[in-house]
Backbone as numpy.savetxt, mean C-alpha at the origin, in Angstrom:
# Nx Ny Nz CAx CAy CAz Cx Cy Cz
-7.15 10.71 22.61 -6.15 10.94 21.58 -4.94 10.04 21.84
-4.53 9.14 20.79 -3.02 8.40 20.93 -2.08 8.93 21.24
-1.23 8.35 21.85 0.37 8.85 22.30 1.14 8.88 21.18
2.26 9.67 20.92 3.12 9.13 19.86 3.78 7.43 20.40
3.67 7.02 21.32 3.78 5.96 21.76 2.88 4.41 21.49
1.58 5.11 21.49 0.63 4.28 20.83 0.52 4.29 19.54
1.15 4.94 18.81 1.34 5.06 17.32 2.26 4.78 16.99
3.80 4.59 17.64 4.84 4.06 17.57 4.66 2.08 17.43
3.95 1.95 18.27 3.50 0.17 18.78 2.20 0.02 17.87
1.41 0.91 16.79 0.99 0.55 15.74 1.51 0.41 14.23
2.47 0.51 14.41 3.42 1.04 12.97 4.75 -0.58 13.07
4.56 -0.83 12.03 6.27 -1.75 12.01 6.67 -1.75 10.59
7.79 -2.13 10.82 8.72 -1.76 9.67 9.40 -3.24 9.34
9.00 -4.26 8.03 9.48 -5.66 7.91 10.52 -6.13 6.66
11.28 -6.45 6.91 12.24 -6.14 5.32 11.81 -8.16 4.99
11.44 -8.03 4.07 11.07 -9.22 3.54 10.06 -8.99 2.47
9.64 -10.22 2.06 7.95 -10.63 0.93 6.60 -9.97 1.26
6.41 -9.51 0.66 4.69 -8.62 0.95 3.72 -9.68 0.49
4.14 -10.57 -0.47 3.49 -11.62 -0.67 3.35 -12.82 0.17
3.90 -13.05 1.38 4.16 -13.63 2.33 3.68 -13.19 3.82
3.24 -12.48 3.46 3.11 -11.18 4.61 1.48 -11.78 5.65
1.10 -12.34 6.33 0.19 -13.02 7.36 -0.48 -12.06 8.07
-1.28 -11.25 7.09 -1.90 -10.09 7.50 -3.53 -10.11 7.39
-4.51 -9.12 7.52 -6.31 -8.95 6.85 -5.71 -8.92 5.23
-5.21 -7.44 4.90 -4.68 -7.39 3.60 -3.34 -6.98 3.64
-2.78 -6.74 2.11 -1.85 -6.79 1.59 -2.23 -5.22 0.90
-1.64 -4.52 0.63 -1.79 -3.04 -0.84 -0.83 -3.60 -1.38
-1.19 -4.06 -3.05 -0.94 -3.72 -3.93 -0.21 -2.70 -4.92
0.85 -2.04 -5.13 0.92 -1.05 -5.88 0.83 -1.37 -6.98
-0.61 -0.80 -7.93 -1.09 -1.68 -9.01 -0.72 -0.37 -10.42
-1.33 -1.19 -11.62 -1.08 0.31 -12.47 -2.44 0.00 -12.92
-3.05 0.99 -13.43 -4.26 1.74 -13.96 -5.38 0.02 -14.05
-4.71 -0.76 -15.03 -5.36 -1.86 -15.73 -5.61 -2.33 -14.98
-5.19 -2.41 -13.47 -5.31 -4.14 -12.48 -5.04 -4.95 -12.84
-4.28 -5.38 -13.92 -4.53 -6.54 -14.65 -2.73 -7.46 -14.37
-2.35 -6.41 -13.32 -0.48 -7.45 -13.14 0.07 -6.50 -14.18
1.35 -6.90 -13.56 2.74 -6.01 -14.07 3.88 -6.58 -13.54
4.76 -5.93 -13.52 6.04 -6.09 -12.98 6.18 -5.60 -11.34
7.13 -5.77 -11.05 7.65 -5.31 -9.54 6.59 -6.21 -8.63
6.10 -5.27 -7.69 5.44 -5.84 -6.19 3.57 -6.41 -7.05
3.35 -5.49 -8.19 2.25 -6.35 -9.06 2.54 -7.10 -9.36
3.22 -7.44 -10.08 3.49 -8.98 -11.15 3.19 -10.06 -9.87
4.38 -9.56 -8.43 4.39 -11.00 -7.42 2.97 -10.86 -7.06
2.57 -9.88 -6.56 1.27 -10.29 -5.68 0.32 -11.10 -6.70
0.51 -10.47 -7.64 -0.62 -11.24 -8.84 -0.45 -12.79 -9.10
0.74 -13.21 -9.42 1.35 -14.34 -9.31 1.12 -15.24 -8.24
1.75 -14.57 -6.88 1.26 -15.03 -5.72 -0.12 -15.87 -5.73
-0.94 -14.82 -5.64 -2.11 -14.64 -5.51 -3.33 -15.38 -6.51
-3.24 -15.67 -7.75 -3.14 -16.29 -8.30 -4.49 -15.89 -9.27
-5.96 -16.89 -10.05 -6.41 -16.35 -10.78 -7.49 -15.87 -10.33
-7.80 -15.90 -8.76 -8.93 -15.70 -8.39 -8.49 -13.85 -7.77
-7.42 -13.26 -7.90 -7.02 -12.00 -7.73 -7.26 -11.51 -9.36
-6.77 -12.17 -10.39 -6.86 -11.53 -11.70 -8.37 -11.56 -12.11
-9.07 -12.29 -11.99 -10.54 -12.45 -11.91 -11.15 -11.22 -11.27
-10.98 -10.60 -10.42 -11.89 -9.98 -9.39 -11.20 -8.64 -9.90
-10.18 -8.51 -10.28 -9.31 -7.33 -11.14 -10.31 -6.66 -12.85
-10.31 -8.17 -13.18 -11.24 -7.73 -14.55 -12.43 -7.50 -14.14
-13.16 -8.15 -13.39 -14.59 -7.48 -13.04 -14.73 -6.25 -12.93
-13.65 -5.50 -11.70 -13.57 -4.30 -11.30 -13.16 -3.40 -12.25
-12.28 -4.05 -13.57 -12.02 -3.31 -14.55 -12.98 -2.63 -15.52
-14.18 -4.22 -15.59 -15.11 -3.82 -16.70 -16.35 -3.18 -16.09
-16.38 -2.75 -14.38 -17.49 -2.45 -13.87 -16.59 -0.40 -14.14
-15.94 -0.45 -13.67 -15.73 1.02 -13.59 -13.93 1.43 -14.59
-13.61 1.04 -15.60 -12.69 0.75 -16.61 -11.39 0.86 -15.58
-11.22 0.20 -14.24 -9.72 0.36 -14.11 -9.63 1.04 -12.37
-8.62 1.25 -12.15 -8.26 2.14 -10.98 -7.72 3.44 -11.12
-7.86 4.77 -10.89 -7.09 5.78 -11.25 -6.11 6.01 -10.58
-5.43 6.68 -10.60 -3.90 7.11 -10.01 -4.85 7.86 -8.63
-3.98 7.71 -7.40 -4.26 7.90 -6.11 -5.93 7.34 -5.84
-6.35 6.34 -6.53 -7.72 5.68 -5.70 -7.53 4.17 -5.36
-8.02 3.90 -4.95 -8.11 1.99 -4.37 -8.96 1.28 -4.65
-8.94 0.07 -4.82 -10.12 -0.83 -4.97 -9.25 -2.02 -4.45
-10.52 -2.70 -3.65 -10.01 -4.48 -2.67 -10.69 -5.47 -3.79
-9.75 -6.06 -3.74 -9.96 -8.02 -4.04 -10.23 -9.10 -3.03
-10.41 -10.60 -3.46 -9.71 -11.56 -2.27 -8.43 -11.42 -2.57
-7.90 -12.21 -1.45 -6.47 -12.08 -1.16 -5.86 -13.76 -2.51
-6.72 -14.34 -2.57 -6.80 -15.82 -3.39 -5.81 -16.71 -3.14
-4.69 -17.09 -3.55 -4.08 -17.71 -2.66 -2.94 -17.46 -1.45
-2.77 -15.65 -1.41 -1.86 -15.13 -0.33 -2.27 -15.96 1.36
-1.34 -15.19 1.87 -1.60 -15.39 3.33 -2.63 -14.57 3.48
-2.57 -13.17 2.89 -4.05 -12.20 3.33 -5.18 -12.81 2.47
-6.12 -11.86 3.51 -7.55 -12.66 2.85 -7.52 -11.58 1.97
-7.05 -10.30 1.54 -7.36 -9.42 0.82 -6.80 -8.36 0.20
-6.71 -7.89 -1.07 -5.45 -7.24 -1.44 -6.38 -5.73 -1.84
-5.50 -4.60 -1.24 -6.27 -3.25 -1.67 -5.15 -3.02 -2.99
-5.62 -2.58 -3.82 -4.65 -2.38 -5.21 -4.89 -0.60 -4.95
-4.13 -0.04 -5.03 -3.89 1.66 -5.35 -2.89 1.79 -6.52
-3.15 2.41 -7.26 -2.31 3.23 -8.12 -1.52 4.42 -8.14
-0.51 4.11 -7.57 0.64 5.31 -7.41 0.87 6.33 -8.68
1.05 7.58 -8.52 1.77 8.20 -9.38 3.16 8.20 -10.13
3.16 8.48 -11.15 4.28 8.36 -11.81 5.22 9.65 -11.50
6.13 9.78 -10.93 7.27 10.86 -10.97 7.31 11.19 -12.04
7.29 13.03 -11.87 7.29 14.01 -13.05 8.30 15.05 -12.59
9.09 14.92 -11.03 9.70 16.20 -10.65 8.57 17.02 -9.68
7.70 15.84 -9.42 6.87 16.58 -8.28 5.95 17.73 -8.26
5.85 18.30 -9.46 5.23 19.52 -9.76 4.21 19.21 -10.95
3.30 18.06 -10.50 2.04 17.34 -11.55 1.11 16.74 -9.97
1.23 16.99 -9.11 0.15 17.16 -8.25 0.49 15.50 -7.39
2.12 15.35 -7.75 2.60 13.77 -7.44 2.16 13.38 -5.65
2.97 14.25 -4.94 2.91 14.54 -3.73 1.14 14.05 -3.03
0.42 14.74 -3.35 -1.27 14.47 -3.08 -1.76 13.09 -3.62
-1.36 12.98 -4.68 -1.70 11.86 -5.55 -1.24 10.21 -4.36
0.01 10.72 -4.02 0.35 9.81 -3.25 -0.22 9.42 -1.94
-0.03 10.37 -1.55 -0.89 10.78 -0.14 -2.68 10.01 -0.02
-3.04 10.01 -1.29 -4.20 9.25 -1.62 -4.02 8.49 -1.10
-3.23 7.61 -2.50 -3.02 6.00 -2.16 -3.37 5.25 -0.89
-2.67 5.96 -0.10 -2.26 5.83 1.17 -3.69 5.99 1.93
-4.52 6.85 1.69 -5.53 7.42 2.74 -6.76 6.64 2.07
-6.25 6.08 0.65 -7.87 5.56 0.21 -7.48 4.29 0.54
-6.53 3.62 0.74 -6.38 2.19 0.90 -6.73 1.81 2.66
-5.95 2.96 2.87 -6.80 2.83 4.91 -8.14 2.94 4.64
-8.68 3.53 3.88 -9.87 3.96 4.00 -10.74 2.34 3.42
-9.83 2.11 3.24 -10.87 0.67 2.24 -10.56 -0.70 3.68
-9.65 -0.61 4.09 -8.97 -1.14 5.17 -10.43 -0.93 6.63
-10.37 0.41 6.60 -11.41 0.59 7.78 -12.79 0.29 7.28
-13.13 0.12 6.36 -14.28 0.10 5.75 -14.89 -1.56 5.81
-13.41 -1.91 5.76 -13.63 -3.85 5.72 -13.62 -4.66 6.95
-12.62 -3.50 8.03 -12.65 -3.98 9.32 -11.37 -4.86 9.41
-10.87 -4.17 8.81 -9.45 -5.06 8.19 -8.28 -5.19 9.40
-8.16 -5.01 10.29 -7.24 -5.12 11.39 -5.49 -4.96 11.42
-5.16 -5.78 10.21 -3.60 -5.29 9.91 -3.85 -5.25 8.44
-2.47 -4.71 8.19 -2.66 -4.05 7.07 -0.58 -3.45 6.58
-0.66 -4.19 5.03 1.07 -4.27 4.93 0.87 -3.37 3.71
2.18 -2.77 3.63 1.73 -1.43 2.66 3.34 -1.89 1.88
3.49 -2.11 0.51 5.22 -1.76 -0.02 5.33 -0.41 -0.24
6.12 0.11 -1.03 6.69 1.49 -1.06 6.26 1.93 -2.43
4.64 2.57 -2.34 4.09 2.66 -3.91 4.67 4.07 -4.20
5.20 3.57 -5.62 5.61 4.60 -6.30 7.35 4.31 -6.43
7.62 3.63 -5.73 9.00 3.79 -5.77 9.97 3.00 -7.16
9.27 2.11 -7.69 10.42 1.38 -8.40 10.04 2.19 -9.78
9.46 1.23 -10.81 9.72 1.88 -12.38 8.85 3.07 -12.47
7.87 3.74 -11.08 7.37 4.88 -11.67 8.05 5.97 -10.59
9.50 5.32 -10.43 10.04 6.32 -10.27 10.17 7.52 -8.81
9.44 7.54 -7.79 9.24 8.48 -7.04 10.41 8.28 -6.23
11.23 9.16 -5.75 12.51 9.17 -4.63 11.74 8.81 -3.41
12.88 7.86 -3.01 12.25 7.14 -2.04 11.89 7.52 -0.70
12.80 8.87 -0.30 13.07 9.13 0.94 11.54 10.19 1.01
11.44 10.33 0.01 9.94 11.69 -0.27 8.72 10.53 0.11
8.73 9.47 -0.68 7.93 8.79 -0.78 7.87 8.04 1.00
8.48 8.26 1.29 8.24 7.29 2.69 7.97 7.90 3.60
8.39 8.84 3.39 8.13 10.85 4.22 6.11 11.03 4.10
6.20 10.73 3.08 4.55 10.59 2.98 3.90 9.47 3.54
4.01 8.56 3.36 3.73 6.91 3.98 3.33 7.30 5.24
4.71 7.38 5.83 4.27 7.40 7.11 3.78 8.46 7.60
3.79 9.36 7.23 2.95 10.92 8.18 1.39 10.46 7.41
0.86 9.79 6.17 -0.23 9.53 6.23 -1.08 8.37 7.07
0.36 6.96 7.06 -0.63 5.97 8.21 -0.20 6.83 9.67
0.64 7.86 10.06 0.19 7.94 11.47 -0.85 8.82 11.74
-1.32 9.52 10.70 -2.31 10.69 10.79 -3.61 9.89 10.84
-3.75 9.10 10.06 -4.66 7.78 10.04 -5.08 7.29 11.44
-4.00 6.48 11.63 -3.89 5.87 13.44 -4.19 6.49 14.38
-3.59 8.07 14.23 -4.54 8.59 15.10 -5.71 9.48 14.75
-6.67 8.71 14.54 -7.72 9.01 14.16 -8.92 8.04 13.42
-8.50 6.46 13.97 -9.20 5.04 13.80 -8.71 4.29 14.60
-9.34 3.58 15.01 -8.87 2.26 15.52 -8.87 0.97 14.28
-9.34 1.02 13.44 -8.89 0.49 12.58 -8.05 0.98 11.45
-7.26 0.03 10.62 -6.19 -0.75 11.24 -5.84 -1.04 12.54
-5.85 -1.76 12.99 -5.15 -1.81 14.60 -3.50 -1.81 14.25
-2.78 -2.58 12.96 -1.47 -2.29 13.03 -1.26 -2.28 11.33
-0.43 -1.34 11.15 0.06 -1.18 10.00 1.29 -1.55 9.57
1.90 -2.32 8.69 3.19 -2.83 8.27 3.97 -1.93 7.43
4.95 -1.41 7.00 5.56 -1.41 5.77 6.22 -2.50 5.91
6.59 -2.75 4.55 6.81 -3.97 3.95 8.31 -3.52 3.11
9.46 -4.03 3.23 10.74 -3.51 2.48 10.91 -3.99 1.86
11.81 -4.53 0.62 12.52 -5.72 -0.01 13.67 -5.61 0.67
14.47 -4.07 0.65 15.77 -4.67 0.61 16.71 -3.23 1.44
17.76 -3.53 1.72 18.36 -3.13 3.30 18.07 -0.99 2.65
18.19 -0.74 1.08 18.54 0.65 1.13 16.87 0.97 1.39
15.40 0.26 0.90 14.31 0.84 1.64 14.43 0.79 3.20
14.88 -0.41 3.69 14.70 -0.96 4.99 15.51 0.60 5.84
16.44 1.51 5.18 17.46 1.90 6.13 16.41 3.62 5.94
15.81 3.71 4.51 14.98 4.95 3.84 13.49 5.22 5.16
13.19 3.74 5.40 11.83 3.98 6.43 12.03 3.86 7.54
13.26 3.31 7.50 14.03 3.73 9.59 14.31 5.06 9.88
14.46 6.17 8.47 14.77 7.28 8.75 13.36 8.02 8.83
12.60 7.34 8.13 11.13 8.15 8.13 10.60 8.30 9.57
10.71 6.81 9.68 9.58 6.78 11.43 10.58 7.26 12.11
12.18 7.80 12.10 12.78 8.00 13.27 12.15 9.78 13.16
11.51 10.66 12.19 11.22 12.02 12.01 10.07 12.03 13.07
């Protein structure tokens, strides 16, 4: 069984580009379509370029889409990762539409796609947080009690990232991992 110590030295916290990020994969926080959006979709998609939007429509027209709290992997196409897990976060309703679990998914199906690939690191942004809304400090409260529950209990991932943009997430997930 891991130490909180060995789970401490699997976990980091990076305030910068997720699209930049020199990892196995990247998560995505995608919406339903796969098909790009705004926020951390639009860049990775952009990033990433047409061989991510390609492998998006396939997956679209094989099973119509991604649902809220499930995952599906791409190539990474032109990122630094070879591979992007897309999850679909929930939309904030006030928490009382099953948001909380929904999230908690994300999180456990994208490790789960992660261990499945043999994926080794692995950078996560803060799904749910921008236009669909979820408070951030809830949302990161989940993050991390799901990748450490994870960690201990795989060796893959060997290390998990969050990924910040900017100093008020960066200061939201210093308070998480300090719980």
């Amino acid at each position: 069984m891991p130490t909180d110590a060995d789970l401490t030295a699997r976990i980091r916290l990076v305030q910068g580009d997720i699209t930049r990020q020199t990892v196995a994969a990247i998560v995505n926080a995608a919406n339903s379509s796969l098909l790009g959006g705004g926020g951390v979709d639009g860049a990775i998609h952009r990033a990433g370029g047409p061989q991510v939007l390609e492998e998006c429509r396939q997956i679209r027209a094989r099973q119509g889409g991604c649902k809220t709290g499930a995952a599906v992997i791409t190539t990474g196409g032109r990122l630094p990762a070879g591979h992007v897990i897309h999850t679909v976060g929930p939309v904030w309703n006030g928490g009382h539409k099953g948001e909380p679990e929904l999230l908690a998914s994300c999180y456990r199906n994208s490790l789960h796609l992660a261990t499945e690939h043999n994926l080794e690191t692995l950078a996560f942004p803060g799904i749910s947080t921008g236009i669909y809304g979820y408070p951030k400090p809830e949302a990161a409260a989940i993050a991390v009690r799901e990748v450490r529950q994870w960690l201990g209990a795989h060796a893959v991932p060997a290390t998990v990232t969050f990924v910040v943009f900017d100093d008020e997430n960066r200061r939201v997930y210093e308070q998480a991992l300090a719980e």
